[in-house]
C-alpha positions as CSV (number, residue, x, y, z in Angstrom):
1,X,98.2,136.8,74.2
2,X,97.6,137.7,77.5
3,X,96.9,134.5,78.9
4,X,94.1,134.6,81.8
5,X,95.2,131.1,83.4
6,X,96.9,131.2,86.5
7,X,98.5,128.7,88.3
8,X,99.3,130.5,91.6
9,X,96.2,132.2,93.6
10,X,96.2,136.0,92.9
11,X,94.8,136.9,95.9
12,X,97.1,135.1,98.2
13,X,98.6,137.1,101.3
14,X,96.2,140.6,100.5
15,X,93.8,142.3,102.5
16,X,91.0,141.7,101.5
17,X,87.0,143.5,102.3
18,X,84.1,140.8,102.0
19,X,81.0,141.9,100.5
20,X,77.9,140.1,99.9
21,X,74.7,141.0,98.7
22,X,71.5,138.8,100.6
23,X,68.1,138.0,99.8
24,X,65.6,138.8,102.8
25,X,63.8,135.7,101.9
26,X,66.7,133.8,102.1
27,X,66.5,134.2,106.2
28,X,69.8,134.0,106.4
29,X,71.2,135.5,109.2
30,X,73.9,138.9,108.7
31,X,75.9,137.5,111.2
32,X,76.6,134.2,109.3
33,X,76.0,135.4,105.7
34,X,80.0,135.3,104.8
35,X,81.2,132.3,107.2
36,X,81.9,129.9,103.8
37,X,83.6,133.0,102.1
38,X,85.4,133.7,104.7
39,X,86.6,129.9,105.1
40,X,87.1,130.2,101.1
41,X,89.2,132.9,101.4
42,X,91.3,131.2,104.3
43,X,91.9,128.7,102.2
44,X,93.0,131.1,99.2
45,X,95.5,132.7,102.4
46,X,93.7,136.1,101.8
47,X,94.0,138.3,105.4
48,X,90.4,139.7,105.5
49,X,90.4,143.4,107.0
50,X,86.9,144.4,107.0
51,X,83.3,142.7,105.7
52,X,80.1,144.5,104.3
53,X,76.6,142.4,104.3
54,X,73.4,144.2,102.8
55,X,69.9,142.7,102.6
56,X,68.6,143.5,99.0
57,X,66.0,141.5,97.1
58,X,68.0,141.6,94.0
59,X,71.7,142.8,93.1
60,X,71.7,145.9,91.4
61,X,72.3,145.1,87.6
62,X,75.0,148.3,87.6
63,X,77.0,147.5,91.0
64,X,75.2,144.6,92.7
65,X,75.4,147.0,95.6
66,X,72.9,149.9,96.0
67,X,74.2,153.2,95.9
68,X,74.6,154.1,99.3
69,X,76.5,151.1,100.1
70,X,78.7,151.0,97.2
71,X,79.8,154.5,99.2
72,X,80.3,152.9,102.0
73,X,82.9,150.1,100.5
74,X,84.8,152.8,99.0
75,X,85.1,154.3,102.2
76,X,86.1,151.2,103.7
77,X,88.9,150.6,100.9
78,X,90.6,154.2,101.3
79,X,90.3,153.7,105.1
80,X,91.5,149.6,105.8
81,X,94.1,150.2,103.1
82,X,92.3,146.7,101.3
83,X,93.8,145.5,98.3
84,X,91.0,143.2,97.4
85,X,87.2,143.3,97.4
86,X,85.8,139.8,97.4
87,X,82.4,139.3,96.8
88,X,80.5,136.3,98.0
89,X,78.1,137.0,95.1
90,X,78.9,135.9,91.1
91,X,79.1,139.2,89.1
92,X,78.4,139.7,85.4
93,X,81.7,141.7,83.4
94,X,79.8,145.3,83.7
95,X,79.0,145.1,87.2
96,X,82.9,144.0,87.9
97,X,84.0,146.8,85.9
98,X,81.2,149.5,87.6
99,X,82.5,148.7,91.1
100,X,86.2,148.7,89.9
101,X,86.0,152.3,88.4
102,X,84.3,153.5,91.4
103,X,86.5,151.8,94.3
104,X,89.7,152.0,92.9
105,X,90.6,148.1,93.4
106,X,90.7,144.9,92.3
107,X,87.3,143.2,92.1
108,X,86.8,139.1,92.6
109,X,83.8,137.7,92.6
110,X,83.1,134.2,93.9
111,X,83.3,132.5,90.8
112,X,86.7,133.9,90.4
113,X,88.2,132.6,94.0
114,X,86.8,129.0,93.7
115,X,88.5,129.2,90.1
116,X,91.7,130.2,91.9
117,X,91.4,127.9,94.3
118,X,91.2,125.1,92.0
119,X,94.3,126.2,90.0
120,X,96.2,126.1,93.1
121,X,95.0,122.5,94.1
122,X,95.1,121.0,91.1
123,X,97.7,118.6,90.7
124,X,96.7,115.9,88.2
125,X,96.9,116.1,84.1
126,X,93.3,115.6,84.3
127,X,92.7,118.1,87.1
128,X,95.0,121.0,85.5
129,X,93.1,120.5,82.0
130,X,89.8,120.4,83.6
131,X,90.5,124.3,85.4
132,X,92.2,125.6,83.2
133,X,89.0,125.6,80.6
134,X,87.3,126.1,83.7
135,X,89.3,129.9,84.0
136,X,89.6,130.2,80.2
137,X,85.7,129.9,79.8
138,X,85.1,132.4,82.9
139,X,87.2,135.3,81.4
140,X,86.4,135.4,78.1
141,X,83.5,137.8,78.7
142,X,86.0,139.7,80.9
143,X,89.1,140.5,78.2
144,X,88.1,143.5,77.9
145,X,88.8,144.5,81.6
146,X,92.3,143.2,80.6
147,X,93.2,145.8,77.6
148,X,92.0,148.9,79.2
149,X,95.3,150.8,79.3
150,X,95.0,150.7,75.5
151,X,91.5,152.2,75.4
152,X,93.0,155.5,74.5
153,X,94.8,154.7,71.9
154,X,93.1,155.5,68.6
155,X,94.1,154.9,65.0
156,X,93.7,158.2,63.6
157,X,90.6,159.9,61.6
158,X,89.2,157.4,59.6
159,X,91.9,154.3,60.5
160,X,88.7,152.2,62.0
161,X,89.0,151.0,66.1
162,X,92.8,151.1,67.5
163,X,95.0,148.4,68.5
164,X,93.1,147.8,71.9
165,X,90.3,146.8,70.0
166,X,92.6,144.7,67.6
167,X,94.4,143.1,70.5
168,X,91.2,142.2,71.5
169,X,89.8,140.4,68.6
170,X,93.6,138.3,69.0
171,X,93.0,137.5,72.3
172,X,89.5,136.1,71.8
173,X,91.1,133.9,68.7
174,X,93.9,132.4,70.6
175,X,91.7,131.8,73.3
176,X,89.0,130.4,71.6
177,X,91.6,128.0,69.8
178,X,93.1,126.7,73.2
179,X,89.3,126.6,74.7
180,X,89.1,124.3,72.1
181,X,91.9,121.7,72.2
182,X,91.3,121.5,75.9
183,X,87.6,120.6,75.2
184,X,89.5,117.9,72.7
185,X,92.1,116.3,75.2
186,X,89.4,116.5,78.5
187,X,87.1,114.5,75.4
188,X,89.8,111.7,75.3
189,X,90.5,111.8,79.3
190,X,86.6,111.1,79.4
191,X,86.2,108.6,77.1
192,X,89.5,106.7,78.8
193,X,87.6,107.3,82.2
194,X,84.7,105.5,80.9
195,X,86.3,102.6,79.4
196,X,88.2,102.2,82.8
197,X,85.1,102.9,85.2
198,X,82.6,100.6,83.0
199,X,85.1,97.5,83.1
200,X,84.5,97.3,86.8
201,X,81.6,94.5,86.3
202,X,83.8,92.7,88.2
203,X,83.5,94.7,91.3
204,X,80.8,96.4,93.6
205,X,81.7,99.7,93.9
206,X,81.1,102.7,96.1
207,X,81.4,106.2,95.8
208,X,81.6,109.3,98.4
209,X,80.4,112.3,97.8
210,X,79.2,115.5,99.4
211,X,79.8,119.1,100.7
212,X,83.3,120.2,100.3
213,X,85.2,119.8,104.0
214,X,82.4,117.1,105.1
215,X,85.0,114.6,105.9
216,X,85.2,112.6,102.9
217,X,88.6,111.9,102.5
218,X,88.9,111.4,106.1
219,X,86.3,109.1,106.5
220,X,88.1,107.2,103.4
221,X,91.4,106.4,105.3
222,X,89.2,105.5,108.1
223,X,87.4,102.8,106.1
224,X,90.2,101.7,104.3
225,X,93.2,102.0,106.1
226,X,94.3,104.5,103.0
227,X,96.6,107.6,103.0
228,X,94.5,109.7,100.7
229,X,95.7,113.6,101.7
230,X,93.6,115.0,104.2
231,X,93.4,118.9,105.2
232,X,90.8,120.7,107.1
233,X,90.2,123.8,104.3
234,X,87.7,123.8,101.5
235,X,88.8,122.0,98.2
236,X,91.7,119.8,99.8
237,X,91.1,117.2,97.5
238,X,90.2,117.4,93.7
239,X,91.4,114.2,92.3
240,X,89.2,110.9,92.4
241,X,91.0,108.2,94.3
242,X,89.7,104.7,94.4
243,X,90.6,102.4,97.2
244,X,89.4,98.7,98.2
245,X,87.2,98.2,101.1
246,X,87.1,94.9,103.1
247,X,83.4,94.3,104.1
248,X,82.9,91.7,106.7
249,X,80.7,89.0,105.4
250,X,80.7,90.6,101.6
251,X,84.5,90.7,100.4
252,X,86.5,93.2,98.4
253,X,85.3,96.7,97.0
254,X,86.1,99.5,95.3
255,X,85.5,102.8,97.7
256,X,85.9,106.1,95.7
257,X,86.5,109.6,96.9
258,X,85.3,112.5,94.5
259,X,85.8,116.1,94.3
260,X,83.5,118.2,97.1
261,X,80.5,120.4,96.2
262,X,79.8,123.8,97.3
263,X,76.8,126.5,96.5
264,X,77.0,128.3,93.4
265,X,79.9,126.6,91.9
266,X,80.9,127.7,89.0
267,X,78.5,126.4,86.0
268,X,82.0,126.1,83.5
269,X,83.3,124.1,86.9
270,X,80.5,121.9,86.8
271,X,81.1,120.9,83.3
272,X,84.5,120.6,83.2
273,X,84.9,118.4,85.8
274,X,82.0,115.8,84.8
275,X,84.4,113.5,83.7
276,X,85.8,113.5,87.5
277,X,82.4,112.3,88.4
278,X,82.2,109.4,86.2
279,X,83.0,107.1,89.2
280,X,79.9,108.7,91.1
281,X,77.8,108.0,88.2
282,X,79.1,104.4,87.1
283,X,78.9,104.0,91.4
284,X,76.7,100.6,92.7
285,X,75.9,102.9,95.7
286,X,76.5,106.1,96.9
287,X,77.7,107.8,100.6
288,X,76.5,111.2,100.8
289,X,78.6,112.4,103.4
290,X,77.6,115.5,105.7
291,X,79.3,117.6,108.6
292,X,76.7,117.1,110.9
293,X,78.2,120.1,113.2
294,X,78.1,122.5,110.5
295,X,74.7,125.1,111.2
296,X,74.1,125.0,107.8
297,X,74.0,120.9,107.0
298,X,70.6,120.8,105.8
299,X,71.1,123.4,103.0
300,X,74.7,121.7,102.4
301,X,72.5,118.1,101.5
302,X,70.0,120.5,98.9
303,X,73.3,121.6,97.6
304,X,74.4,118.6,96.6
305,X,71.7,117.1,96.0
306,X,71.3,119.9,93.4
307,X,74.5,119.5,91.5
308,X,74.6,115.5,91.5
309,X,70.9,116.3,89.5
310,X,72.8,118.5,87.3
311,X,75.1,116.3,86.3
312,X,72.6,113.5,85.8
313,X,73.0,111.4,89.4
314,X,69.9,109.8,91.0
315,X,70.7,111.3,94.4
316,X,68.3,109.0,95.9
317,X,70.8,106.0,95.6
318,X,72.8,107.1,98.6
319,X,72.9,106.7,102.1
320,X,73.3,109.8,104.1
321,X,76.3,109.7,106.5
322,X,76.4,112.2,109.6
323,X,80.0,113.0,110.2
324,X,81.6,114.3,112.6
325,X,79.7,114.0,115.3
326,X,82.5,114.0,117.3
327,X,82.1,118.0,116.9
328,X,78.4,118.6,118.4
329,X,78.0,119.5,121.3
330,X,74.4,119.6,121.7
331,X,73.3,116.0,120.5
332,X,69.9,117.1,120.3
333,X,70.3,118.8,117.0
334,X,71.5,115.2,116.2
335,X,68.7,113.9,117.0
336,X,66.6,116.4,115.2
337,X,68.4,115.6,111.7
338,X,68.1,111.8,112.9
339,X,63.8,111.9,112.7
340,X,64.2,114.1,109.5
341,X,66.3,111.8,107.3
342,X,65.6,108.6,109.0
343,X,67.6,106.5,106.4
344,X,71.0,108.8,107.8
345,X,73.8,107.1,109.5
346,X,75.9,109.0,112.2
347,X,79.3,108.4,112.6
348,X,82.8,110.2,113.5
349,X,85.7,109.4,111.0
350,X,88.3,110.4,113.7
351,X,87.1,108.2,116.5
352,X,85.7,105.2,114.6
353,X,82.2,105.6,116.1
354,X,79.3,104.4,114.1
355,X,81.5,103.0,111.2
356,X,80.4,98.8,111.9
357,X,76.6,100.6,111.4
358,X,77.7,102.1,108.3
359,X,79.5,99.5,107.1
360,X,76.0,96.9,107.6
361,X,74.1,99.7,106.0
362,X,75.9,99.6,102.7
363,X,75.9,95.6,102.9
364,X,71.8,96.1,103.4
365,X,71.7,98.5,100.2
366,X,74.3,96.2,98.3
367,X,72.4,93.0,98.8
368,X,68.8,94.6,97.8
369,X,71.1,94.8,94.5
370,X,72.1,91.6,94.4
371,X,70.8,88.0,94.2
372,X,72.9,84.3,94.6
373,X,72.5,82.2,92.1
374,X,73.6,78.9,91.5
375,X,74.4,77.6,87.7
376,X,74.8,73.9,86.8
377,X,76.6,74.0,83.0
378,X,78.8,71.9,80.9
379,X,82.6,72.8,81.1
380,X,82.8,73.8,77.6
381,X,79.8,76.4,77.9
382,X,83.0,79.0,78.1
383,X,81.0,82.3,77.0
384,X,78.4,81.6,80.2
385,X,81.7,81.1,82.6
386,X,83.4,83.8,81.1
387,X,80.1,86.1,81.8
388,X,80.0,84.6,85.5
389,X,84.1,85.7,86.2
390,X,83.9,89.1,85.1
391,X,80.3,90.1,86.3
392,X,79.8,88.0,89.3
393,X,81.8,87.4,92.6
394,X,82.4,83.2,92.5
395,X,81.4,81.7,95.7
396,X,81.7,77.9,95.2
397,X,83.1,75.9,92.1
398,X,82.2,71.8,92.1
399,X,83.0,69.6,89.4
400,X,80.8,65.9,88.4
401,X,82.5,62.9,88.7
402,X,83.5,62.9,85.1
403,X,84.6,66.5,84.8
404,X,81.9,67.1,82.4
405,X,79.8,69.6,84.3
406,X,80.5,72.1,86.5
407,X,78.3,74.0,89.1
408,X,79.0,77.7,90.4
409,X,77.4,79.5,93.2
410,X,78.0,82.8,92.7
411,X,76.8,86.7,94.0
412,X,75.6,88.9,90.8
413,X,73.6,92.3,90.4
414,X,70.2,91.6,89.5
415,X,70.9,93.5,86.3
416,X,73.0,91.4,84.6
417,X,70.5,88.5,85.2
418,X,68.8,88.6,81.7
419,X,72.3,88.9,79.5
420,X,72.9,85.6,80.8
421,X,73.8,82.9,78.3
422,X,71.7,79.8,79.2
423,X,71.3,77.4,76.5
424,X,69.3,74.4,77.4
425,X,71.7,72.5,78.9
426,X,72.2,75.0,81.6
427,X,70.1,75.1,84.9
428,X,70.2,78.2,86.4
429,X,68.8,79.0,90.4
430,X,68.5,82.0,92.2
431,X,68.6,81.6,95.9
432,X,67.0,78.0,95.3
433,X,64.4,78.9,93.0
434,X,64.3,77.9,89.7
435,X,64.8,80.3,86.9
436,X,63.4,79.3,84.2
437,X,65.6,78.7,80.9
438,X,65.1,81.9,78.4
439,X,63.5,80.9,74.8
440,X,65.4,83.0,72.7
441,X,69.1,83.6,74.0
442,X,69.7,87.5,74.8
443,X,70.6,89.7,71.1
444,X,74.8,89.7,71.5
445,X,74.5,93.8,71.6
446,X,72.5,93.6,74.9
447,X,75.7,91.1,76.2
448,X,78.0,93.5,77.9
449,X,81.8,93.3,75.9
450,X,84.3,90.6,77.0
């Protein structure tokens, strides 16, 4: 089988044309129209020789590009002797075959380079399984771009379709078995992830999130003293990593660093990596971090504000941090986004500015979450102390004089309140107000598992 996973980029070290095909309504200007293709393809180490922009309400179904511009490109390619034609536009099977046949070279569309970029980075078991279904699902409507050179080759008067055809149908088998024991494994990877994210009770935790090269995993070490990899190009990180954070006057928790977004990922992407994201989903809180210097950081929040709904995240339970401000050097723009999203926090990962503020924020949003409570209980009530270890943090423990009873302050989330355990010779109090004792003790399936 001619297997269309590849762990090394294809495009690295070629000259490359970029082409992209813009909406007028978009109002996006020519100028900037390719500036995250181009820092995709830097990333992808692609030397970029020449770029073509045209304004057209809607690709061409044929060629994306109207006629007298697909001219033009071909001219380009004979003339910058490019090897590559990257398009900053996703392009269904025909159209990348149509502009193949009439350039003469290889066509990648932007699905196709984040794809590749992603094979390269990935380093993880999880991560390689998770791309690899990623690539396998993204070129099965292509094989047939694969078997041309045996197009010709026909099986005689009446012998049916030749053995392009038949390599074909062999190619889509094996494919569609793999495509389906990577859906298995990523299944039990999943399932594992869950378990592991959902017996965190214990602990508060946090997740990052946000446009790829925001900052995230520089912002991380910052907060955490960690040595999570940092690297200033576009998918430097694809592996989760969870470290503790020390917040004054709170304690211990569990800071995570996902995967960055970008616009138009790749729909099989998406779905592959939604196990990654489990932490962001099972997450007390979330930081949505931005690169405030970036022109285009308002449409960079509606992206990913747009996938996290995708993948079924309340985007609104975030705080919006403005990194690197470090980088602007007109502060008024800062000030602009500032009155816009008033609940944003500015802040510079490199020289620690703004991180106390951001740190008090996410104690703020934490405590909204969370109530003290103080429980008076005998000693031998173990299923209601056993509840108050593993979902609550203990603040104070004091025995009676006869050992009998024991009371426990303790910080909990408020959500864990009513699969409390109180029998009747428990008094519970929440922040010195009585709570009054339950009639009917909580059904065990609505008691989280031990």
């Amino acid at each position: 089988m001619s297997d269309p996973k590849r762990e090394e980029l294809q495009v690295k070290a070629k000259k490359a044309i970029l082409v992209s095909v813009v909406s007028p309504s978009n109002h996006v200007d020519k100028s900037q129209a390719l500036d995250e293709l181009r820092g995709l393809v830097e990333t992808a180490g692609v030397q970029v020789v020449g770029t073509l922009v045209q304004n057209r309400e809607h690709p061409h179904p044929a060629t994306c590009l109207g006629k007298g511009k697909l001219t033009e490109l071909q001219q380009m390619v004979d003339h910058l002797d490019a090897e590559l034609v990257i398009f900053d536009n996703n392009l269904s099977p025909s159209q990348g075959r149509n502009i193949e046949e009439e350039t003469g070279t290889v066509i990648v569309d932007r699905s196709e380079l984040i794809l590749d970029i992603f094979a390269t980075h990935a380093k993880t078991y999880e991560a390689k399984l998770q791309v690899e279904l990623a690539q396998l699902l993204y070129f099965r409507p292509r094989l047939k771009r694969l078997w041309t050179h045996l197009e010709r080759i026909e099986g005689g008067v009446g012998a049916g379709r030749g053995p392009g055809e038949k390599q074909l149908e062999t190619d889509r088998r094996l494919l569609d078995r793999r495509v389906a024991e990577l859906k298995r494994k990523l299944t039990e990877v999943e399932r594992r992830r869950e378990r592991t994210v959902s017996n965190r009770f214990q602990n508060v935790t946090v997740s990052l999130v946000g446009y790829t090269n925001a900052g995230k995993s520089t912002l991380m070490n910052a907060l955490t003293g960690a040595d999570v990899y940092i690297a200033d190009q576009l998918f430097a990180t694809l592996d989760t990593r969870t470290r503790r954070w020390e917040l004054p006057h709170w304690g211990e928790i569990l800071l995570s660093d996902t995967v960055g977004f970008v616009r138009d990922l790749p729909h099989h992407l998406v779905a592959s990596f939604k196990s990654t994201l489990e932490e962001a989903r099972q997450a007390d809180l979330l930081l949505h971090v931005v690169d405030s210097s970036n022109p285009e950081v308002e449409h960079h929040i509606k992206t990913v504000n747009k996938v996290l709904d995708e993948i079924g995240i309340d985007h609104e339970n975030a705080i919006l941090v403005f990194n690197k401000t470090d980088k602007i050097e007109d502060r008024s723009k800062l000030d602009v986004l500032r009155l816009k999203y008033d609940n944003g926090i500015s802040v510079s990962a490199v020289s620690g500015e703004g991180l106390e503020r951001l740190s008090q924020a996410v104690i703020d949003r934490l405590a909204s979450g969370y109530v003290i409570v103080e429980v008076e209980t005998p000693v031998g009530n173990g299923k209601l102390l056993s509840q108050l270890e593993d979902h609550s943090v203990i603040i104070s423990r004091e025995y009676s004089s006869d050992n009998s009873r024991v009371t426990l302050q303790a910080r909990m989330a408020k959500r864990f309140l009513p699969t409390l355990k109180i029998c009747e010779d428990t008094e519970l109090r929440i922040e010195g107000e009585e709570y009054p004792v339950p009639q009917e003790i909580a059904p065990e399936e609505t008691i989280p598992k031990l």
